[in-house]
C-alpha positions as CSV (number, residue, x, y, z in Angstrom):
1,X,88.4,131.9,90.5
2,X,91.9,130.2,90.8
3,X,93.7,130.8,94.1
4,X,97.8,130.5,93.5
5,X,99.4,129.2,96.1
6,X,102.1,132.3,97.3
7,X,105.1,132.7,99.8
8,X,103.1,134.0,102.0
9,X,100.4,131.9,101.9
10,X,100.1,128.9,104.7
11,X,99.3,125.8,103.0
12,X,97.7,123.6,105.9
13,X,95.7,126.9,106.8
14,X,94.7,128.1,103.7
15,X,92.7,124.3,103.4
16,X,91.7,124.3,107.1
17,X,88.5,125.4,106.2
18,X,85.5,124.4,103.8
19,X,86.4,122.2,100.5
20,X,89.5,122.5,98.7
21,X,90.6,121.2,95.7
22,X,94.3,121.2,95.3
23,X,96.2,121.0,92.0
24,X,99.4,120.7,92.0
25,X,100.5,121.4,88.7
26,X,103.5,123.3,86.2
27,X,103.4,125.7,83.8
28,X,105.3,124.0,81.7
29,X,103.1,120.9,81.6
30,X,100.4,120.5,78.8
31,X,98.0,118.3,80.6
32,X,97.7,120.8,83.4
33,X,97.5,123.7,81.0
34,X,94.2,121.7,79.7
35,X,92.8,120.9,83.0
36,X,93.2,124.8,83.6
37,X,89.7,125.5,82.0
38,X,88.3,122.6,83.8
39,X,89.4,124.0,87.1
40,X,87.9,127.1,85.9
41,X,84.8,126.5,86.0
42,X,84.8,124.0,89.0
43,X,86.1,126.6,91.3
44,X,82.2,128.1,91.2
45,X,81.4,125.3,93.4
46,X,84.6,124.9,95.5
47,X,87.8,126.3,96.3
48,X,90.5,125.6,93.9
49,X,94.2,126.3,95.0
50,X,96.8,125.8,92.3
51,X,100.6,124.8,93.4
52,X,103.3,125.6,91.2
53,X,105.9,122.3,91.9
54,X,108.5,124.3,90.6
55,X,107.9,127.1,92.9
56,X,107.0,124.4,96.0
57,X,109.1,121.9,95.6
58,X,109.4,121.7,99.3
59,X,105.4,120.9,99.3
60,X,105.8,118.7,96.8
61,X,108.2,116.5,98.0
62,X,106.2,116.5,101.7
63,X,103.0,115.3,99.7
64,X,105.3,112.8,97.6
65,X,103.7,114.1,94.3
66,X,105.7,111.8,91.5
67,X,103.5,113.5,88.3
68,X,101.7,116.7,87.2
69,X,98.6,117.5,87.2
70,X,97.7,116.1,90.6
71,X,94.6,117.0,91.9
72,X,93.9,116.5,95.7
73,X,90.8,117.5,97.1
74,X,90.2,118.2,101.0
75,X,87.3,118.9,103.5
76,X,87.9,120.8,106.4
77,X,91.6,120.4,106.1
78,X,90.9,116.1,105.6
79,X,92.1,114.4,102.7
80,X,89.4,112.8,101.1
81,X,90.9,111.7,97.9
82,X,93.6,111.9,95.1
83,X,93.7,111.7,91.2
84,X,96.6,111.9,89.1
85,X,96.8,113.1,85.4
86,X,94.1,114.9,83.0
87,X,90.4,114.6,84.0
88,X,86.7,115.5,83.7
89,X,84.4,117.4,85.6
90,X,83.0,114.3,86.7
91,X,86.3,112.4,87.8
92,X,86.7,115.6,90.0
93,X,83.0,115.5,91.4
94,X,83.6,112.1,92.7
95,X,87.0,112.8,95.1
96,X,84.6,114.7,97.3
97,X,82.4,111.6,97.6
C-alpha cells in the first residue's frame, strides 16, 4: 500500500526507519500516473511514500526536485540513491543496491 505524504506527517521521521522509497510525484503528470501501478506492487517489499509537489512545494524545493516522477529511495533515513522520470521494477530494485 501507498503511504501519502500528509500535513501532519513528519517527513525526516516518517523515513527514519526501515527502507523507503520516496516518489515525489503530481497528479497531474502522466508518467507518474504510470509508475503508479509500478509503485503498487513494489510497496509489498518496501515502504513507498508518495509526495504531492504541489501540495509540498516547500519539500520539494529543500530536495531540489527539477522534474516529476522522482523516485528517491532511503535506508534508515540515508539516501542511497535517486532516479528521475518513468521506470521499471528493476531500475527501482537497483537504488537500494
Amino acid at each position: 500500500m501507498l503511504k501519502k505524504l500528509t500535513s501532519n506527517d513528519n517527513y525526516e521521521e516518517v523515513i527514519k526507519k526501515g527502507d523507503w522509497l520516496v516518489d515525489f510525484s503530481a497528479s497531474w503528470c502522466g508518467p507518474c500516473r504510470m509508475l503508479e501501478p509500478i509503485l503498487e506492487e513494489y510497496s509489498s517489499d518496501v515502504n513507498v511514500l508518495q509526495v504531492d509537489v504541489d501540495e509540498f512545494g516547500d519539500l520539494t524545493m529543500i530536495f531540489g526536485i527539477m522534474s516529476v516522477p522522482t523516485l528517491m529511495a532511503y535506508r534508515d533515513g540515508k539516501l542511497l540513491n535517486k532516479s528521475i522520470g518513468l521506470v521499471d521494477k528493476e531500475t527501482i530494485d537497483n537504488l537500494f543496491k
